[in-house]
LOKE-794355 format. One record per residue (C-alpha): residue number from 1; residue in three letters; x, y, z. Coordinates in steps of 0.1 Angstrom, whole numbers, padded with zeros to 4 digits, always signed. Each point is the difference from the previous one (the first is absolute). Example, Ala and Ser with C-alpha at 12.3 -4.5 7.8 and 13.67 -1.06 7.14 Angstrom:
% LOKE-794355
+-----+------+-------+-------+-------+
| seq | type |    c1 |    c2 |    c3 |
+-----+------+-------+-------+-------+
|   1 |  ALA | +0123 | -0045 | +0078 |
|   2 |  SER | +0014 | +0034 | -0007 |
+-----+------+-------+-------+-------+
END
This chain:
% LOKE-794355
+-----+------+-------+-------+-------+
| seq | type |    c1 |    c2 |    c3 |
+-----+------+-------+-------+-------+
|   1 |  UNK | +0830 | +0914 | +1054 |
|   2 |  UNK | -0008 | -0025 | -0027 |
|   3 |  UNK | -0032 | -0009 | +0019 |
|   4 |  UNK | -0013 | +0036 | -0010 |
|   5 |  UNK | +0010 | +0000 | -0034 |
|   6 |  UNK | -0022 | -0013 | -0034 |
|   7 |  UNK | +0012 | -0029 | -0020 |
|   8 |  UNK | +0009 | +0018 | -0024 |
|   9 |  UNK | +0021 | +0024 | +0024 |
|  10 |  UNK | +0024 | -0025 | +0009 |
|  11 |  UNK | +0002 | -0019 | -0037 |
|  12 |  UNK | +0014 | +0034 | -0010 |
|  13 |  UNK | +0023 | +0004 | +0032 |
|  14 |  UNK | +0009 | -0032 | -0011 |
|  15 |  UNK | +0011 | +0009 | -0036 |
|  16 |  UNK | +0018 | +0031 | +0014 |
|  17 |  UNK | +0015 | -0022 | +0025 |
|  18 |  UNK | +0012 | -0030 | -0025 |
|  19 |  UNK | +0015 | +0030 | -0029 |
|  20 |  UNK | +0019 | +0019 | +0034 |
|  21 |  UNK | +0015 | -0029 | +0012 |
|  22 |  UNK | +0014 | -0014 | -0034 |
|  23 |  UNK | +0004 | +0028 | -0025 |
|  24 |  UNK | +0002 | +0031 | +0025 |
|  25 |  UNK | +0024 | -0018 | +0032 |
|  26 |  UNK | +0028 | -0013 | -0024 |
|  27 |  UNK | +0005 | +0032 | -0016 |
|  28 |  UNK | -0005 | +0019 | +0032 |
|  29 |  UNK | +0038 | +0007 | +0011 |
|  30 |  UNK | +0011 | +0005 | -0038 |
|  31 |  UNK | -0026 | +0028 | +0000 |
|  32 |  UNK | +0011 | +0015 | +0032 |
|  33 |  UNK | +0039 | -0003 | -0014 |
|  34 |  UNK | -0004 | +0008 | -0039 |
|  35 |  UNK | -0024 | +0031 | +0006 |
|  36 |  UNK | -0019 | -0006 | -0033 |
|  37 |  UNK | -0038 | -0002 | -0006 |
|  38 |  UNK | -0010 | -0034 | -0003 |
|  39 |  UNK | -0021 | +0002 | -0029 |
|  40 |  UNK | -0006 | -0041 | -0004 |
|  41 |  UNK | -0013 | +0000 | +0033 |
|  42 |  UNK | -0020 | +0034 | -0005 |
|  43 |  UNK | -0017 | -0020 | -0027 |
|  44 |  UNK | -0007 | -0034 | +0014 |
|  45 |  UNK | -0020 | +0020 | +0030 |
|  46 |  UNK | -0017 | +0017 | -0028 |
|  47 |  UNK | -0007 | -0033 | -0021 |
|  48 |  UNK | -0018 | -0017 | +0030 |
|  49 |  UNK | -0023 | +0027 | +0006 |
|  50 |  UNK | +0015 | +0018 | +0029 |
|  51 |  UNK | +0001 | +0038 | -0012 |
|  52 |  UNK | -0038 | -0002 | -0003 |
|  53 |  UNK | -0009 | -0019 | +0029 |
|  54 |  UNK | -0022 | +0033 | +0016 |
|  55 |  UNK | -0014 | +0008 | -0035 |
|  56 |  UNK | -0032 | -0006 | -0012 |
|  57 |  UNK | -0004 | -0026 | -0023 |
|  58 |  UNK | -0019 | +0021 | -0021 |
|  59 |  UNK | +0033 | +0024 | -0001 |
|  60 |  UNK | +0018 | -0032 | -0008 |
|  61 |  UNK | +0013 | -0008 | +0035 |
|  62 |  UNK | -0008 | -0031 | +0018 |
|  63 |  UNK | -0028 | +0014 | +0023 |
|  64 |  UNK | +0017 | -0008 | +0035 |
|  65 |  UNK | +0004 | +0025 | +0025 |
|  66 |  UNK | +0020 | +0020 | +0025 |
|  67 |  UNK | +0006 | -0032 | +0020 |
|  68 |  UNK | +0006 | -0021 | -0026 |
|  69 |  UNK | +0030 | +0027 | -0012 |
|  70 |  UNK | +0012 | +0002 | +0037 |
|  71 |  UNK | +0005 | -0040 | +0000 |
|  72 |  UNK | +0018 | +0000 | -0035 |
|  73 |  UNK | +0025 | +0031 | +0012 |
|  74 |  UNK | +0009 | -0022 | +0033 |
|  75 |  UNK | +0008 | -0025 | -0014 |
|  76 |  UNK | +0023 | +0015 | -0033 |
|  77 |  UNK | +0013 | +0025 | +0029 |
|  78 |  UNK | +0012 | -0032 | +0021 |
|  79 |  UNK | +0020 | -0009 | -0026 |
|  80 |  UNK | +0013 | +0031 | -0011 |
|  81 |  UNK | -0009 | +0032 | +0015 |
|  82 |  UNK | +0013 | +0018 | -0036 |
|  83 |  UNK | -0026 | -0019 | -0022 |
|  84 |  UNK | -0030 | +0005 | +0026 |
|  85 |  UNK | +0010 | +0037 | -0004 |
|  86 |  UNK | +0000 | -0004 | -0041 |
|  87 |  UNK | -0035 | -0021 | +0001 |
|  88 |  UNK | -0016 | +0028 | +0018 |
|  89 |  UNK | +0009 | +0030 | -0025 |
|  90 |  UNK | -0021 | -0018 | -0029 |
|  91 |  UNK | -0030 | -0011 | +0022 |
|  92 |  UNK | -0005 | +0038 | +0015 |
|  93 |  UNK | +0008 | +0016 | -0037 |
|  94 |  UNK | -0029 | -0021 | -0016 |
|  95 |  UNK | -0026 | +0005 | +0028 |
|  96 |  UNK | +0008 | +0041 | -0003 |
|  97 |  UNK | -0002 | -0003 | -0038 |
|  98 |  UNK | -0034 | -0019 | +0008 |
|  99 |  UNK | -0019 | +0024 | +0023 |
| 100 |  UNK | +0017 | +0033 | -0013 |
| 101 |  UNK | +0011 | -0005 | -0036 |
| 102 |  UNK | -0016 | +0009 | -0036 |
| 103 |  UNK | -0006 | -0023 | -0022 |
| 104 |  UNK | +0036 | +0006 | -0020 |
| 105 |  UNK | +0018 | -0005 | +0036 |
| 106 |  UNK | -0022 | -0033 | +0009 |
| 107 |  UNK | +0013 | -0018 | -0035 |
| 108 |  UNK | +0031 | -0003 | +0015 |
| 109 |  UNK | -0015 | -0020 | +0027 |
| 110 |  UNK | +0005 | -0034 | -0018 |
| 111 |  UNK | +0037 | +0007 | -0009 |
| 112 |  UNK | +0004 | +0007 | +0040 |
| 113 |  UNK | -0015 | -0033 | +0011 |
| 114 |  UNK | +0019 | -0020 | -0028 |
| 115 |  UNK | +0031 | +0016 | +0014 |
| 116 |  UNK | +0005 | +0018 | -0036 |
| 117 |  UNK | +0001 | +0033 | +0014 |
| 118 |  UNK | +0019 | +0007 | +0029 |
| 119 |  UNK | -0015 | +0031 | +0017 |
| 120 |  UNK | +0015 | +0023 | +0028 |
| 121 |  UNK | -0017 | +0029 | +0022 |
| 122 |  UNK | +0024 | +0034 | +0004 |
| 123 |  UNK | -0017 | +0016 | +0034 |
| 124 |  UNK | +0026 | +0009 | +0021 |
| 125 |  UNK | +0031 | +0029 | -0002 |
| 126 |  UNK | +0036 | -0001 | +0008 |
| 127 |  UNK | -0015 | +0028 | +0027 |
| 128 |  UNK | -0037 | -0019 | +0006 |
| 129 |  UNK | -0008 | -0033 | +0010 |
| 130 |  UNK | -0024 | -0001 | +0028 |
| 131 |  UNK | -0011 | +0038 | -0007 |
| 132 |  UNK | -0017 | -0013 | -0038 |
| 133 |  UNK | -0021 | +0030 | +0003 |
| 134 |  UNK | +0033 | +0025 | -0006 |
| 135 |  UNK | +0015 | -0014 | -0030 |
| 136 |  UNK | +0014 | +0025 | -0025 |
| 137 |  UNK | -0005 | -0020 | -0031 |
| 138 |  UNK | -0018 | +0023 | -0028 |
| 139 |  UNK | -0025 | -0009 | -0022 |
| 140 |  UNK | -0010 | +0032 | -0023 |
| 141 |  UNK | -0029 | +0001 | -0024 |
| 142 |  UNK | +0006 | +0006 | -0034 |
| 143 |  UNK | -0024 | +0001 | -0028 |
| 144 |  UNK | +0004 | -0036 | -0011 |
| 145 |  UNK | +0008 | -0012 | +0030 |
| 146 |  UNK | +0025 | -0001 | +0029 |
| 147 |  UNK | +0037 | +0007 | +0007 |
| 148 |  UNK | +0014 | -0015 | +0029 |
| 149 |  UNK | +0032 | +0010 | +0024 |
| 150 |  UNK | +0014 | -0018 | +0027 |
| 151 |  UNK | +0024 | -0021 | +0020 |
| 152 |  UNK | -0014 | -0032 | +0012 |
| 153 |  UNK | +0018 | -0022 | +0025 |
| 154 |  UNK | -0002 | -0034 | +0012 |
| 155 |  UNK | -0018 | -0013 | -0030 |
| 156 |  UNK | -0006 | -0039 | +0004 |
| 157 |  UNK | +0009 | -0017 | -0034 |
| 158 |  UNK | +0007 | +0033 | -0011 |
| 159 |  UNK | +0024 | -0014 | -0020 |
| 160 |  UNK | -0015 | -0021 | -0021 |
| 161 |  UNK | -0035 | +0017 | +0000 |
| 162 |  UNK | -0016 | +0000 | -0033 |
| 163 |  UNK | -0030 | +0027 | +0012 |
| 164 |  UNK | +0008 | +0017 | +0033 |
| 165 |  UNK | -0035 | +0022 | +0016 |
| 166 |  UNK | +0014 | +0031 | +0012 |
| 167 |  UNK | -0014 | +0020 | +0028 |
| 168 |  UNK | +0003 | +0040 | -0010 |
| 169 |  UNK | -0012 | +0031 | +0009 |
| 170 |  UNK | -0023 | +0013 | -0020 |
| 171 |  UNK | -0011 | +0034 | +0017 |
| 172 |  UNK | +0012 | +0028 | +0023 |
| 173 |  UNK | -0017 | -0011 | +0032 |
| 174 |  UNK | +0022 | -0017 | +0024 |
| 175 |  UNK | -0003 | -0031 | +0016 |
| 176 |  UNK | -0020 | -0024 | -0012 |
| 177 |  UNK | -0031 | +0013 | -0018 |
| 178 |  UNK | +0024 | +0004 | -0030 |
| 179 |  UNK | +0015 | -0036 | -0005 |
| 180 |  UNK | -0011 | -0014 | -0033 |
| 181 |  UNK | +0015 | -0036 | -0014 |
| 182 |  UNK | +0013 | -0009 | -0038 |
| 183 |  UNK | +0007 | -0028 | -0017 |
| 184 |  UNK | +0036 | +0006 | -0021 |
| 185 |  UNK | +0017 | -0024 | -0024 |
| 186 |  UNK | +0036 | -0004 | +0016 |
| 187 |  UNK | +0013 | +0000 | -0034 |
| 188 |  UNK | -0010 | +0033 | -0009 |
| 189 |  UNK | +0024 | +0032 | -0008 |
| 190 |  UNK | +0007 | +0017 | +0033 |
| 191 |  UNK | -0003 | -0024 | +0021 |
| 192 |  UNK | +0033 | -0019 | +0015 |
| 193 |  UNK | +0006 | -0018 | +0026 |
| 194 |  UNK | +0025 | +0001 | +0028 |
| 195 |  UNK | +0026 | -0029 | +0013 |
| 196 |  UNK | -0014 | -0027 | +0015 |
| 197 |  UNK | -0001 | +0008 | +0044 |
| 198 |  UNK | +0030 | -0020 | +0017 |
| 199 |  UNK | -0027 | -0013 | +0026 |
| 200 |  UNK | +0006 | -0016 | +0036 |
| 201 |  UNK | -0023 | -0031 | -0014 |
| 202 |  UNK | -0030 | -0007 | -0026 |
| 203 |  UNK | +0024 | -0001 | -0023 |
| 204 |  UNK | -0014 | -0009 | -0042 |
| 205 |  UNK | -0026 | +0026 | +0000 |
| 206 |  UNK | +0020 | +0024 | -0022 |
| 207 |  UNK | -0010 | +0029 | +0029 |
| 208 |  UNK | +0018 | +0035 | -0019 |
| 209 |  UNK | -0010 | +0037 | -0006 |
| 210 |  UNK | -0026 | +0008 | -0030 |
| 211 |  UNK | +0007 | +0034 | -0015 |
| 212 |  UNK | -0025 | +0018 | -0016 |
| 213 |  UNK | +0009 | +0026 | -0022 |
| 214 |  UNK | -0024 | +0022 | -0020 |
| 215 |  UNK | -0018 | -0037 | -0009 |
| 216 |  UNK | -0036 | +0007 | -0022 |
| 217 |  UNK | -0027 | -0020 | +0009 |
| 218 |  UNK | -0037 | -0002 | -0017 |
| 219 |  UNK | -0032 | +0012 | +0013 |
| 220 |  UNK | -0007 | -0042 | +0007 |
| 221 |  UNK | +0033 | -0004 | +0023 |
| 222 |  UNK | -0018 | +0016 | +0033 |
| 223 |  UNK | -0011 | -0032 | +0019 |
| 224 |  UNK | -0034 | +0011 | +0020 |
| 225 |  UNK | -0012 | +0035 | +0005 |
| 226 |  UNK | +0027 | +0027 | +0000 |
| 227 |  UNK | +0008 | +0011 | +0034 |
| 228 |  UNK | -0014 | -0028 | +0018 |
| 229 |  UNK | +0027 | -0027 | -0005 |
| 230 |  UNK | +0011 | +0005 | +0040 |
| 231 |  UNK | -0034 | -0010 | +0010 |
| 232 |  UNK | +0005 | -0032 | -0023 |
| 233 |  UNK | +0036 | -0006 | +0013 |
| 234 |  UNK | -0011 | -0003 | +0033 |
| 235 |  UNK | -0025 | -0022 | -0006 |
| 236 |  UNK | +0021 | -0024 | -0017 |
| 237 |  UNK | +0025 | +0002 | +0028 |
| 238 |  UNK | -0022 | -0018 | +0020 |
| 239 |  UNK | +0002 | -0031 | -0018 |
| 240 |  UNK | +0036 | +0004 | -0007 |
| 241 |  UNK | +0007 | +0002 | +0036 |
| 242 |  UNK | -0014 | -0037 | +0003 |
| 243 |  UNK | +0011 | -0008 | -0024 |
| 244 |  UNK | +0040 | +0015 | +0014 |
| 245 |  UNK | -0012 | -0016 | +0034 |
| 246 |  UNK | -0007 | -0039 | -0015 |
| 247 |  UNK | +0039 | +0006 | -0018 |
| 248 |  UNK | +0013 | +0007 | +0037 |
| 249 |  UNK | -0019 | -0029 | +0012 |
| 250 |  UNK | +0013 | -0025 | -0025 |
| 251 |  UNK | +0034 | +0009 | +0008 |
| 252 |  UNK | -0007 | -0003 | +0037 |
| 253 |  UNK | -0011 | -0032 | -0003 |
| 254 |  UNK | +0027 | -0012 | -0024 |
| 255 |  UNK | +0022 | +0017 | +0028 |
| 256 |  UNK | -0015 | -0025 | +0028 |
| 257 |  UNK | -0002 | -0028 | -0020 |
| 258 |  UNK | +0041 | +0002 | -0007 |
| 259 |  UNK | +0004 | +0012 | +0037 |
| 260 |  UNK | -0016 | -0033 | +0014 |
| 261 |  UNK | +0022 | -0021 | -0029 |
| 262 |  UNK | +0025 | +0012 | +0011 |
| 263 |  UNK | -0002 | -0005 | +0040 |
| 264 |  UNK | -0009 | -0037 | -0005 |
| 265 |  UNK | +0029 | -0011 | -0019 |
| 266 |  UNK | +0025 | +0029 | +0014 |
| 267 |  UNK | +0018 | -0014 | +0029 |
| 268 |  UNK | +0015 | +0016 | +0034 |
| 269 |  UNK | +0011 | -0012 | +0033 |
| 270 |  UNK | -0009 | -0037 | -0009 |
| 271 |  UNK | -0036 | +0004 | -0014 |
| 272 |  UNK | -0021 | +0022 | -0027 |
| 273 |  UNK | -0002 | +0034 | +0009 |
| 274 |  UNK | -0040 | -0005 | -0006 |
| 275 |  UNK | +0002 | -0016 | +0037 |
| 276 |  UNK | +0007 | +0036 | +0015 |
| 277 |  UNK | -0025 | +0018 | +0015 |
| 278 |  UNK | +0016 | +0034 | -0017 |
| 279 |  UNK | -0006 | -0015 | -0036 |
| 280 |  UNK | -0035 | -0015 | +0014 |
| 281 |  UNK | -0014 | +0037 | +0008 |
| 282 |  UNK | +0011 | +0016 | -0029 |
| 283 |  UNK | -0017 | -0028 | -0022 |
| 284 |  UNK | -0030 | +0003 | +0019 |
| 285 |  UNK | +0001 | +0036 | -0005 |
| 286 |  UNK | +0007 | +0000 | -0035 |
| 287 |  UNK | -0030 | -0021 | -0005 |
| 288 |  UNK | -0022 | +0018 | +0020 |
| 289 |  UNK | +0003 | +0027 | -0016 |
| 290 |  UNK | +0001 | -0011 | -0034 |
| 291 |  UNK | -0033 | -0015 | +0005 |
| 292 |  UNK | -0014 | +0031 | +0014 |
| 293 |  UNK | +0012 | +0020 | -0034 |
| 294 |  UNK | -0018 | -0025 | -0021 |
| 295 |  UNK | -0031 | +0009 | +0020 |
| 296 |  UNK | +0004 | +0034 | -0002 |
| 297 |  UNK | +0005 | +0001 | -0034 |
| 298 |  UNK | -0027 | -0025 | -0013 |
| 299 |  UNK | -0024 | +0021 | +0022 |
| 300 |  UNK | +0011 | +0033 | -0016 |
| 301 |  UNK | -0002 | -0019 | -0040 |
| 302 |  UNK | -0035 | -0018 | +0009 |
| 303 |  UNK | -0010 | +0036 | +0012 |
| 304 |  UNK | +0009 | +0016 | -0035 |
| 305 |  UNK | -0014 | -0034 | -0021 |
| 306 |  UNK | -0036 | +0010 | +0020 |
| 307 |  UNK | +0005 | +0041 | -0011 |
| 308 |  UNK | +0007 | +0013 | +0030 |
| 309 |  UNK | +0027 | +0030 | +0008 |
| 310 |  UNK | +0032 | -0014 | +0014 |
| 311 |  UNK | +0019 | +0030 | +0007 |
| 312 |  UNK | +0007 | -0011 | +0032 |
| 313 |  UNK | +0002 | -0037 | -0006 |
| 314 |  UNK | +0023 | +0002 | -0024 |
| 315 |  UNK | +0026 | +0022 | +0017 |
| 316 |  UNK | -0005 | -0024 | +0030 |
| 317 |  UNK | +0014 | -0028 | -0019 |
| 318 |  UNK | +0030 | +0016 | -0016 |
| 319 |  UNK | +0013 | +0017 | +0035 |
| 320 |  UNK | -0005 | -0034 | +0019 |
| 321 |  UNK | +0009 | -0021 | -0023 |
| 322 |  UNK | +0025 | +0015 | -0015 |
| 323 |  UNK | +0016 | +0008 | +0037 |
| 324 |  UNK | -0002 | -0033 | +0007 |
| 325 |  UNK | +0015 | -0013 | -0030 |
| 326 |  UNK | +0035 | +0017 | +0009 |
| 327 |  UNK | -0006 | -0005 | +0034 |
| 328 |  UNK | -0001 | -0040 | -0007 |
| 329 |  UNK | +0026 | -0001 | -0033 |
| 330 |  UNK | +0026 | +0014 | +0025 |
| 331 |  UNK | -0011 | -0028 | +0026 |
| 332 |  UNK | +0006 | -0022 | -0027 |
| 333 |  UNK | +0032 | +0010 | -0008 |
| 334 |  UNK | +0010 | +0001 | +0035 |
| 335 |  UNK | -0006 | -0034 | +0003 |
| 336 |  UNK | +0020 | -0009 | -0028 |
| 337 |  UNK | +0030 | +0014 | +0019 |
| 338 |  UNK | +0026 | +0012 | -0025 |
| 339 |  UNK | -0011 | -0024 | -0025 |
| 340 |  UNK | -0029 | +0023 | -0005 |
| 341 |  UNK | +0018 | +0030 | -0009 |
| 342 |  UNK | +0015 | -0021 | -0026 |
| 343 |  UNK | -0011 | +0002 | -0040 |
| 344 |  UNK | -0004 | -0034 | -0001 |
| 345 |  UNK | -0025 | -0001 | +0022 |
| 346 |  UNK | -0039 | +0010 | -0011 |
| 347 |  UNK | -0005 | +0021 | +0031 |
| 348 |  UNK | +0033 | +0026 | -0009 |
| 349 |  UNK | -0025 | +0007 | -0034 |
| 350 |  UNK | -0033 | -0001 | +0023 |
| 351 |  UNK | +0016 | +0028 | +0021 |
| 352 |  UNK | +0008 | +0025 | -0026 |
| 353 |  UNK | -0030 | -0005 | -0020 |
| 354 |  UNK | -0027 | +0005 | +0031 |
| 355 |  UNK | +0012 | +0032 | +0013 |
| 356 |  UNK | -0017 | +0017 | -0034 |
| 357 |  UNK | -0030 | -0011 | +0015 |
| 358 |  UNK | +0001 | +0027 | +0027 |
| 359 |  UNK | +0004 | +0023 | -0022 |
| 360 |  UNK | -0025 | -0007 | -0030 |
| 361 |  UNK | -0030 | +0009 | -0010 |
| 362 |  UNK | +0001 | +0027 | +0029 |
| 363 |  UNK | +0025 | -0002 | +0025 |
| 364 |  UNK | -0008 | -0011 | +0031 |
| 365 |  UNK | -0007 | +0030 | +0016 |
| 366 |  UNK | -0021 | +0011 | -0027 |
| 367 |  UNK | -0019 | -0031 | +0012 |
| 368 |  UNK | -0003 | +0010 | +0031 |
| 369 |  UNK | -0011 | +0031 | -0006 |
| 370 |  UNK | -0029 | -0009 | -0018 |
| 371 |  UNK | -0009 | -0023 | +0024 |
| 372 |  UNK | -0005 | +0021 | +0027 |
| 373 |  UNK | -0019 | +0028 | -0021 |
| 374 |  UNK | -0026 | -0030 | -0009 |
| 375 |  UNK | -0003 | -0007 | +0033 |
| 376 |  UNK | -0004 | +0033 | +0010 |
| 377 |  UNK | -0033 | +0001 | -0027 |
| 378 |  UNK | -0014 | -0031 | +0014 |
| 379 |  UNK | -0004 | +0012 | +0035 |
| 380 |  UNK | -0007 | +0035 | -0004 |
+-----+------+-------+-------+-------+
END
């Protein structure tokens, strides 16, 4: 791929590469064990630029693009999954504040990038995650404002979110024509927050519960147009589902690249277990398809970068990829033999932390789903 990319595409892999591999990979099994926020590492990704790699320059960013953010999130997410995941909530919350945001919302744009701020989105509902479009959150119009009531679930960096945008109801029609989005101060009366989720893996994202309860808001906290903020979501998922399929792919390939350590140096039957033809497919698989992800993700960003719809695109990357990421992170494992269901082996960490990737942004279903219905508008 690094034949396709600008110069100054791969100098800035290249950064992102250089901070993952010796400020990110040290820390990344005391992450996984300790379950805390890293907040040191938060910042150094913010200090070299990262959290505004796809904005504007005028907005302050650093005027890349959607590729350019794909690269830097495969290569943090090979060396942790858990700080991939914590790169992308910035990146996403300053684009959104960028295209949909008043001028009150957009000053907190350079806090974001300098890693100041920490910002979290409330969308789904203990009973809603793929439906978004049936959430029971309340937003009701008062004279000066707003006053918001809700459970929301699943909140990444909920925890230690200093202004959370809230997804709400704000009318009696059902389903999504109603959906409006507001930016709340996490530190405001009524507003708590639940214990931080026990999860299977991605663990230092402070993931909990944010209650709302009877929490005023000004005119100025409604983000965009009222009732359109569904529209605007899924919009944004688009690029959040590359950017979901480029932390699957980073763990794949960290996945191979212990997988193939591993069989040259590990040792059965009188020779490296890299000799057998069993290990030799799977490798050869694993790359494969790993290179065919990269392809189908890079198409799907250079699509977006040139302002086309990737509706389809996008959810092609995150089903295959993200498919194929378990798929190979379990070959990986296997080949590891019981070493690899070890914790002091990378891949046991790998393992637990890709299977969110399935699950995401749109389970994988959901993907398919949408999918087929664009296919469906193409050849009709």
């Amino acid at each position: 791929m690094t034949h396709f990319l600008t110069e100054d595409q791969i100098s800035l892999r290249d950064t992102a590469r250089r901070f993952a591999e010796g400020e990110v990979l040290p820390r990344a099994a005391a992450i996984d064990r300790e379950d805390k926020f890293d907040r040191v590492l938060y910042r150094g990704m913010a200090e070299l630029g990262l959290f505004g790699v796809s904005l504007p320059e005028a907005a302050g960013g650093s005027g890349f693009d959607t590729v350019s953010t794909c690269l830097v999130m495969e290569e943090l997410a090979r060396c942790s999954g858990a700080i991939g995941n914590a790169f992308a909530i910035p990146v996403e919350a300053a684009l959104f504040l960028h295209h949909h945001g008043n001028e009150s919302q957009k000053a907190l744009i350079p806090g974001i990038l300098d890693g100041s701020i920490v910002m979290a989105t409330a969308m789904s509902e203990p009973d809603f995650g793929s439906d978004v479009a049936s959430i029971t959150t309340t937003a009701r119009a008062v004279d000066d404002g707003w006053v918001l009531n809700g459970t929301k679930a699943w909140v990444t960096l909920g925890g230690v979110a200093d202004h959370i945008m809230v997804f709400a109801r704000t009318g009696k029609e059902a389903g999504h024509r109603s959906i409006s989005c507001f930016m709340v101060d996490a530190h405001q009366a009524g507003v708590s927050r639940g214990k931080n989720e026990e999860l299977l893996g991605m663990h230092g994202l402070e993931d909990c519960q944010i209650v709302l309860q009877d929490v005023r808001v000004p005119r100025s906290a409604l983000i965009g147009a009222e009732n359109q903020a569904f529209k605007t979501a899924m919009g944004n998922f688009n690029f959040s589902r590359l950017l979901m399929s480029s932390m699957a792919l980073g763990m794949a390939q960290a996945a191979m690249e212990d997988a193939v350590a591993y069989a040259t140096t590990r040792k059965q039957f009188g020779e490296p277990i890299m000799n057998f033809q069993a290990i030799q497919f799977m490798v050869a698989d694993m790359a494969t398809d790993i290179a065919a992800a990269r392809l189908l993700i890079h198409h799907g960003a250079r699509l977006q970068d040139a302002g086309h719809a990737i509706a389809k695109e996008g959810a092609q990357a995150k089903l295959f990829t993200t498919d194929m990421a378990m798929r190979h992170v379990s070959n990986a494992l296997q080949i590891h033999g019981g070493n690899g269901y070890s914790r002091d082996y990378r891949i046991e960490r790998i393992f637990r932390d890709v299977r969110l990737a399935q699950i995401y942004e749109g389970t994988n279903q959901i993907q398919r789903l949408i999918i087929s219905r664009q296919v469906v508008k193409e050849l009709a």
